[in-house]
C-alpha positions in Angstrom: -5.6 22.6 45.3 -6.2 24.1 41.9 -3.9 26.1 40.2 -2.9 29.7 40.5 -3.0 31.3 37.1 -1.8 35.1 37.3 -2.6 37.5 34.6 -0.3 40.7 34.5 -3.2 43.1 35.0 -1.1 46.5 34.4 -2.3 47.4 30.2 -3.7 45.3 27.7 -6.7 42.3 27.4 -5.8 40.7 31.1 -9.7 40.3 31.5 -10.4 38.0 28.6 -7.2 35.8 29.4 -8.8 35.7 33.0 -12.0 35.0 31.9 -10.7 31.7 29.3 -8.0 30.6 32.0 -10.8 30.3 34.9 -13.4 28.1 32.6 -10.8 25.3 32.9 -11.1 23.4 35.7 -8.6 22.9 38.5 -7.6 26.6 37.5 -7.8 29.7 39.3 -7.4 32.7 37.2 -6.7 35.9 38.7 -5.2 39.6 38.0 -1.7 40.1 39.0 0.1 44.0 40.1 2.1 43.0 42.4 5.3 41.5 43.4 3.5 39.3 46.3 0.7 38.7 43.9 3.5 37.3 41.1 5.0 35.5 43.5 1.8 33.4 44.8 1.1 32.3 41.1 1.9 28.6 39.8 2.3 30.2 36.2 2.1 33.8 34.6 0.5 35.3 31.4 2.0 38.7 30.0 -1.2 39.6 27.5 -1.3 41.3 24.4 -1.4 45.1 24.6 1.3 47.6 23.5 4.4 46.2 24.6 6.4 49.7 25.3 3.3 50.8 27.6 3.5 47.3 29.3 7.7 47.3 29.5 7.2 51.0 31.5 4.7 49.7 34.1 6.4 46.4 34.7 9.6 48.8 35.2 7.8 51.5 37.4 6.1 48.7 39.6 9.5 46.9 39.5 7.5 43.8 38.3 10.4 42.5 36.2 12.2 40.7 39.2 9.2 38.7 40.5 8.7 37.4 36.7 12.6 36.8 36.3 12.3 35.4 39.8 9.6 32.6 38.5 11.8 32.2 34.8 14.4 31.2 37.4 11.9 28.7 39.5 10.9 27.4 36.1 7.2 28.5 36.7 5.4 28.5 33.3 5.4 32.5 31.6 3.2 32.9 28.4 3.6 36.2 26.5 1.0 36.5 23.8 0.9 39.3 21.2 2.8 42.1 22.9 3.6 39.9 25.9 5.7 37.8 23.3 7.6 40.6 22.5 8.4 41.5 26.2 9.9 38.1 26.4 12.1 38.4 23.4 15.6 38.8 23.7 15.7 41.2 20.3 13.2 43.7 18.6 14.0 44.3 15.4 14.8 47.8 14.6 13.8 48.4 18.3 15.7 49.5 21.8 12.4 48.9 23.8 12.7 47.9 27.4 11.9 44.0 27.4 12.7 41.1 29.6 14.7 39.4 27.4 14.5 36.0 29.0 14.0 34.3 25.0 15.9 33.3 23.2 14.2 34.8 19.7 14.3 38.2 17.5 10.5 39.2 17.0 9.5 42.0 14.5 6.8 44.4 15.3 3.6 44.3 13.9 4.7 42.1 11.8 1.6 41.4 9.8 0.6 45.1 9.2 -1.8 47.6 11.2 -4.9 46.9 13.1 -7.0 47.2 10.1 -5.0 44.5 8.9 -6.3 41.8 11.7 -7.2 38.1 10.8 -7.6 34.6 11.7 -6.4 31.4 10.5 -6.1 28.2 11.3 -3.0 26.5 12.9 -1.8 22.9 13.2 0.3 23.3 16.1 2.7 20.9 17.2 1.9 19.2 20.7 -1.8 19.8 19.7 -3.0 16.5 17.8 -6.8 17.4 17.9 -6.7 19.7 14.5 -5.6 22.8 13.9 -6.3 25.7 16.2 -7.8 28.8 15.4 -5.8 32.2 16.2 -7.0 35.6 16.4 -4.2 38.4 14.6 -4.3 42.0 16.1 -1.2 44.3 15.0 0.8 40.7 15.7 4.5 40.4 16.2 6.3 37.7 14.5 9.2 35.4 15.4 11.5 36.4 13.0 15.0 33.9 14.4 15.1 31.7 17.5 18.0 29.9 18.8 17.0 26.4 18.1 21.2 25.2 20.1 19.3 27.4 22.9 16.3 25.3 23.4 14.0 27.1 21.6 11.3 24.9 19.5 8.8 25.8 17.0 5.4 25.1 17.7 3.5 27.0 14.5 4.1 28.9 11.8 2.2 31.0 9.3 3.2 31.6 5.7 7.0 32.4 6.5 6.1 33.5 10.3 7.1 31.9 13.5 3.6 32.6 15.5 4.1 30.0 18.5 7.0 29.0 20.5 8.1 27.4 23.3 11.5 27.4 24.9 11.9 25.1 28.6 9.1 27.0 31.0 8.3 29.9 28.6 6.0 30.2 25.9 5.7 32.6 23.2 2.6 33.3 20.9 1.4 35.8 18.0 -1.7 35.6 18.4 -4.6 35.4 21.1 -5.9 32.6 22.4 -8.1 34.2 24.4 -9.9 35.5 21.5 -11.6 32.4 20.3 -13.9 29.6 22.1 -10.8 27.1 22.1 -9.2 26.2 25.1 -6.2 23.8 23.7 -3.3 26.8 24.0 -4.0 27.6 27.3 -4.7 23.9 28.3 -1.2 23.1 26.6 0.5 26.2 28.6 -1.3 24.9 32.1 0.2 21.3 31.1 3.5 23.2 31.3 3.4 23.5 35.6 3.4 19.9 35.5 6.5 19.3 33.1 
């Protein structure tokens, strides 16, 4: 039986994470909107997007049980980019609605505006092969995590917390989904199994 990957398909780049998560094999990637559809899925991906547009939906659709639901079941939940900061705990400078199931601060656009974007290359820990390369779109940044709460490092760059992972949930800057390499989403798949 392969595995069920869902993709919160309510704002933001669901397709491409859908598209990258169904070349692996023994994956099925598909769109999620609903609870039963949440509930189905062996693991979840909150994309990037803009996080206060995502927060309202996933309120208005009342999709932030089913997710707490599977944080509880210790399914695997990656937030990337704006999903990262729905799964913070704190926002700097920021009241936004968020699931706060993390045990992390993140700052907002953290790295400047869109025109601002880049890539670099990341050695990330749990990833031996070299470093990875990640795509940065109006990212967030880790800016504290609770390391007596679990919460380990996975990369950083220049003073930035950009990857994280803490029991079944994982937390990324950047996307993934941007960039020919499969390794962060083969890591976060690993994470059913664990």
């Amino acid at each position: 039986m392969p595995k069920i990957a869902g993709v919160l398909a309510v704002q933001g780049d669901f397709r491409e994470h859908i598209e990258t998560l169904g070349e692996i094999e023994g994956v099925e990637a598909r769109p999620v909107k609903t609870s039963e559809q949440i509930a189905a899925c062996d693991a979840l991906v909150i994309p990037g997007g803009e996080s206060t547009t995502i927060g309202k939906l996933m309120q208005r659709f009342e999709l932030d049980g089913p997710v707490r639901e599977m944080h509880e079941q210790a399914k695997p939940i990656w937030g990337t980019c704006a999903g990262m900061i729905i799964l913070a705990k704190e926002i700097v400078g920021s009241d936004q609605w968020r699931l706060g199931l993390m045990d992390i601060t993140v700052e907002r656009n953290a790295f400047g505006r869109q025109v601002d974007s880049f890539e670099a290359d990341l050695p990330v820990k749990g990833i031996d092969s070299g470093p990875v390369r990640a795509v940065f779109i109006r990212a967030p940044a880790v800016r504290e995590v609770c390391e007596e709460c679990g919460v380990e490092v996975l990369a950083t760059f220049e003073d930035s917390i950009v990857l994280c992972r803490q029991g079944n949930l994982l937390a990324s800057a950047f996307h993934p989904e941007l960039t020919d390499d499969r390794r962060v989403q083969e890591y976060f798949l690993s994470m059913i199994e664990d």
